[in-house]
N, C-alpha and C positions, 0 to 999 in steps of 0.2 A: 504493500500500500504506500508507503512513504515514500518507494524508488520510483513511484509515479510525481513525487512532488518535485518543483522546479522552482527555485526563486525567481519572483518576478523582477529584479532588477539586472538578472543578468541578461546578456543579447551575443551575436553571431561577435562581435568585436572584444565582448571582456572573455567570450568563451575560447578565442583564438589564443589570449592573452593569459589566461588560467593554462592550456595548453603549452605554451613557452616556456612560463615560469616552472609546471612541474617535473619537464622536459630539466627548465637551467639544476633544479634543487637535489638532483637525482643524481647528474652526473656531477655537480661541482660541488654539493655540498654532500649530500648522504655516505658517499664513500668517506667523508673527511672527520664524522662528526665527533668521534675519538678522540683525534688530534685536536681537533678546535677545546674540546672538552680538557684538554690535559694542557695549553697553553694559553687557556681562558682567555681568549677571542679569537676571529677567524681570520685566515690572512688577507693583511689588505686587497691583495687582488681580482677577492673576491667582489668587493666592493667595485671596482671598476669594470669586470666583468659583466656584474648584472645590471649597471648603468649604459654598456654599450648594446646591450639587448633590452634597454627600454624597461626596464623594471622599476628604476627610480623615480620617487616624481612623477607619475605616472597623470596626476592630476594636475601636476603642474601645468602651465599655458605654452604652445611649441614659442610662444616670444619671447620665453625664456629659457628656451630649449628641453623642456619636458615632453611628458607626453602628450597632452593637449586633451586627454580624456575626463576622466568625473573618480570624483574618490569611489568609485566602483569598483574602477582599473586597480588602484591600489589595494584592495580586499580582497580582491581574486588573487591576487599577487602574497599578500598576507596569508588566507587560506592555506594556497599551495607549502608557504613555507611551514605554519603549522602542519601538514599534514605529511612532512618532512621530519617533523621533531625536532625542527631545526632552531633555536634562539639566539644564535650567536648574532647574526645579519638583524641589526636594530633597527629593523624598516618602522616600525611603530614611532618609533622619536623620530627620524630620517626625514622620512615620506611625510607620515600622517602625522607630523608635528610641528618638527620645523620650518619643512615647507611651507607650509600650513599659516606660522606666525608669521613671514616673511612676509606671504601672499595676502595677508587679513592687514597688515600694519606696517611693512617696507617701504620703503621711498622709492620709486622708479631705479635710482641709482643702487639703492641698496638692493632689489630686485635683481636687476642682473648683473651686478657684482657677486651675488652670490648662489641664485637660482641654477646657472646651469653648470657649476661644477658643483655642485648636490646632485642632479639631474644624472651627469658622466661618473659619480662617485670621486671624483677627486676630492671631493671635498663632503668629509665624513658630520652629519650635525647633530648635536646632543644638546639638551635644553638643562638647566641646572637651577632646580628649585627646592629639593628638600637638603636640609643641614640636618646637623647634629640632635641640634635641637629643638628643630621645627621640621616636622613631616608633615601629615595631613595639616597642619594649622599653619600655611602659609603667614597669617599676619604678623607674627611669631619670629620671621626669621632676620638676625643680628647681619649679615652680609650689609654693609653700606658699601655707597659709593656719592663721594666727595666731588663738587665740582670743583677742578681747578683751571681756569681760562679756560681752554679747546678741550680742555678732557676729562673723565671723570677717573678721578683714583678709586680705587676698586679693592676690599680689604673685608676676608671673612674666606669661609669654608662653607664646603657643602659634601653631600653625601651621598649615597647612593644612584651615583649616575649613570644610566645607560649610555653606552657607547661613550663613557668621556676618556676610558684608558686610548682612543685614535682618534679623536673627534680633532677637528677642522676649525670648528665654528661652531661656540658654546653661547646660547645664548641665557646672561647669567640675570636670574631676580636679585634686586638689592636694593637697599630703601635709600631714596636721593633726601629723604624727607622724614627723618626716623619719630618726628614729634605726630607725622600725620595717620598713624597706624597705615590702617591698607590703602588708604590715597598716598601715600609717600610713596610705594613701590613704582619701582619703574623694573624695565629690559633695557638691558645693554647685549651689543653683538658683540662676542672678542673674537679675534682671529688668533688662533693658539700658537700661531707658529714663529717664534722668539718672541713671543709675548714676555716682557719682562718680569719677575716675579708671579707670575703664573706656575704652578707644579700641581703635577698629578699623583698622589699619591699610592696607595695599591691598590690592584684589581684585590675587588671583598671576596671571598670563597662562600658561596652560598650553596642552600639545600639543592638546588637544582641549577638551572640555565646555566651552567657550567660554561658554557661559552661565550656567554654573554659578558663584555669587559664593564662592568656595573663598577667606578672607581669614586675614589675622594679626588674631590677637587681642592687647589689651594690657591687661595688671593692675596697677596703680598703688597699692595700699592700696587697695585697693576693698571698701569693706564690706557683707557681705552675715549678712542676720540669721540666728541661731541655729537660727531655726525653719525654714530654707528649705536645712539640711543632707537630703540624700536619703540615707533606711535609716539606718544606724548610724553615728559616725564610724570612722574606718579600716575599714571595710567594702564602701568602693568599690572594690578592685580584683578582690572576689569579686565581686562586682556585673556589670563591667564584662566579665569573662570569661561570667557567665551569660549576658550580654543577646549576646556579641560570636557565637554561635553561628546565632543568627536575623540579626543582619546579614549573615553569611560566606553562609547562605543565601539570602538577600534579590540577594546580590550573584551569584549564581549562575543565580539568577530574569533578571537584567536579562543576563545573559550567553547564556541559551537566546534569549530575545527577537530580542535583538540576533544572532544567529546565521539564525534565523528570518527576520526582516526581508533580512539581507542573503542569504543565499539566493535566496530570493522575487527579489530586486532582479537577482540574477545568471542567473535561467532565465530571465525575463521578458525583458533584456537581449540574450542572447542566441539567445532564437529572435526577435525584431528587426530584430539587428544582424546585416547579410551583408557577408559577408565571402570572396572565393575562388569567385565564385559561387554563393553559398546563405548561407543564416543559419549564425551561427557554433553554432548548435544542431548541425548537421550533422556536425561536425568531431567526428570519435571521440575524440580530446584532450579537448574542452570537453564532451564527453559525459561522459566516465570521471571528470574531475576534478569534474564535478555532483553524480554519483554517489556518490561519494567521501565531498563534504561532505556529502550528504543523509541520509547512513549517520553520520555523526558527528553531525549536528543532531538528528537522531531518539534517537541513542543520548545524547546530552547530555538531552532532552527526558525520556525515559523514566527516566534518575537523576534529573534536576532532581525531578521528578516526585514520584517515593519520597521523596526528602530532604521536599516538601513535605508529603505523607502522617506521617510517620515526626514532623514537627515539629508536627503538627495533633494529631496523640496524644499530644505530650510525651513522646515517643520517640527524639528529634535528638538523638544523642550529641554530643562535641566533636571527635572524630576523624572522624566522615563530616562532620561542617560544615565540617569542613576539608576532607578529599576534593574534596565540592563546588565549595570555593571556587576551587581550584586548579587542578583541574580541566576545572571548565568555562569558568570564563576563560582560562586557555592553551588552552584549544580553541577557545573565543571568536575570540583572534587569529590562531589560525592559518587557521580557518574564513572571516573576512573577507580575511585578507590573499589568499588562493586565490580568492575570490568576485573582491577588487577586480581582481587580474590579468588575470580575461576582458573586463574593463572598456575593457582598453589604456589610450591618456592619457587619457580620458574617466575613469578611477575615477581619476585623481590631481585629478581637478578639483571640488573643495568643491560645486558647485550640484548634482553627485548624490548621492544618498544614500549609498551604498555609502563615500564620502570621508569623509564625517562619521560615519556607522561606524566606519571604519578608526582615525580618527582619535580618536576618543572611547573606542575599547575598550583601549588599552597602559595605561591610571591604572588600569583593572580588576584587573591582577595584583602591583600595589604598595598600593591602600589597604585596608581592613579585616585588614591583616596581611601581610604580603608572603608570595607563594608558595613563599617558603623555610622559613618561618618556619610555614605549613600543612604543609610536610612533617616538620618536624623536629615536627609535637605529633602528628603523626601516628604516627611514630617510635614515639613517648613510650607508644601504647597498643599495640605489638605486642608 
């Protein structure tokens, strides 16, 4: 019944494009994912790679040399990479992020200064808002940046960044205006490369996404020019809540994927594996409990879905982005953890997939807000 189902927002262009990507993720990533996993990030080339076959940026406008397609393109490209197991490649910040701030709030110049070496991957982008100590509570975060004449000196840490162990072009929150709580917040662009006092500290070792260079960042007096402020100052924390709506989505995307994949991995599994005289397909248990998930993947599928419609119209509220987010990532985990179980030792063991699933999907319902933190704005609109 459900392999009859077809998301309505795909077409003959993202299905071509879904095809490439799982084509690129196969041969260039899936043999690697070992390696990437044991030198916690992927090599740079991969990154140029998937920029010269159209993967990055995909939503981008071709005037600034992207793809010229709809954050569609870029989901379909996400998807595949979830369905890869792959996290290393941080298209979520990349694509669906940073792009993203450039495009909503860049100046023409700053636009193609930096749009299409994002686009070619040359140029790797990581966004930098939670510290030490300020994660979900943005208004919270001690990062200043001082104007001095053409520039702002830039002085504070942060924390758990994706993609900031290679990033290019970090774009960092920091309050120009610390008396103003969240009207002080501004974005600045750095460009990392002899960034003075700028330093990266160490890639974190986490429960999962292993490949993923999740680093500390460090701000020294770092000075970054006037002209490389993104939108207004103190106008980043509006900013940051506009764009955090299409990430909580984004992140909902990789959670249907990932639900998907490990499914897929636990019927195929077990009509295989016998067990008791027969496959453990057999066994009314591991039927009902298939069942089960299959009825929650589909019905995760068919919201994900909507939410993606609903945001293609510029129609995504903030309280369904939330929904979403919460959602379908604690459905995410609960959905794997029930898949890895038919597994027996075999799903506790890393060289299956379903383990790297498991493993990779508990960071889903703490980063882009924590899932308490979606219910409480959820709250806020009843």
């Amino acid at each position: 019944m459900t392999d009859r189902y077809r998301s309505a927002w795909l077409d003959e262009d993202v299905d071509s494009l879904t095809e490439l990507a799982a084509r690129f993720f196969a041969k260039e990533v899936v043999p690697h994912l070992d390696r990437f996993d044991e030198q916690q990030r992927v090599d740079r080339e991969l990154w140029t790679k998937a920029g010269e076959l159209g993967l990055l940026c995909c939503s981008v406008p071709e005037e600034y040399s992207g793809g010229g397609g709809t954050l569609a393109h870029d989901i379909a490209v996400l998807g595949e990479q979830v369905r890869a197991t792959d996290t290393g490649l941080g298209l979520i910040v990349h694509s669906g992020m940073v792009a993203h701030y450039l495009l909503a709030y860049g100046t023409e110049e700053q636009k193609h200064r930096w749009l299409p070496g994002m686009a070619s991957g040359e140029l790797v982008g990581a966004i930098a808002m939670t510290e030490p100590g300020a994660g979900s509570d943005l208004k919270n975060m001690s990062t200043r940046a001082v104007r001095d004449g053409d520039h702002y000196v830039v002085t504070g840490s942060k924390t758990f960044i994706s993609n900031g162990g290679t990033a290019d072009l970090v774009i960092v929150a920091a309050k120009t205006a610390p008396a103003a709580g969240a009207q002080g917040i501004s974005l600045l662009v750095l460009e990392t490369a002899g960034a003075a006092g700028f330093q990266r500290g160490r890639v974190l070792k986490k429960i999962g996404m292993h490949a993923q260079d999740t680093s500390e960042l460090f701000f020294d007096d770092v000075r970054i020019p006037v002209g490389r402020l993104l939108g207004k100052e103190g106008g980043g924390f509006a900013m940051l809540m506009q764009q955090l709506a299409q990430e909580r989505l984004l992140l909902g995307v990789v959670a249907v994927a990932a639900m998907e994949r490990a499914l897929a991995e636990a019927i195929a599994y077990t009509k295989e594996r016998r067990a008791f005289g027969g496959p453990l397909f057999d066994l009314q248990h591991v039927r009902f409990e298939l069942a089960e998930c299959a009825t929650l993947v589909h019905a995760a599928r068919v919201f994900v879905d909507s939410a993606i419609e609903r945001h293609l119209r510029g129609e995504l509220d903030t309280a369904t982005a939330s929904m979403a987010k919460w959602w379908l990532t604690d459905t995410q985990c609960q959905v794997i953890d029930r898949c890895l179980q038919l597994f027996g030792g075999n799903g506790y063991m890393r060289e299956f997939p379903i383990a790297r699933l498991y493993a990779d999907a508990r960071g889903q319902k703490i980063y882009g807000g924590a899932n308490e933190i979606m219910k409480e704005l959820i709250a806020r609109s009843l």
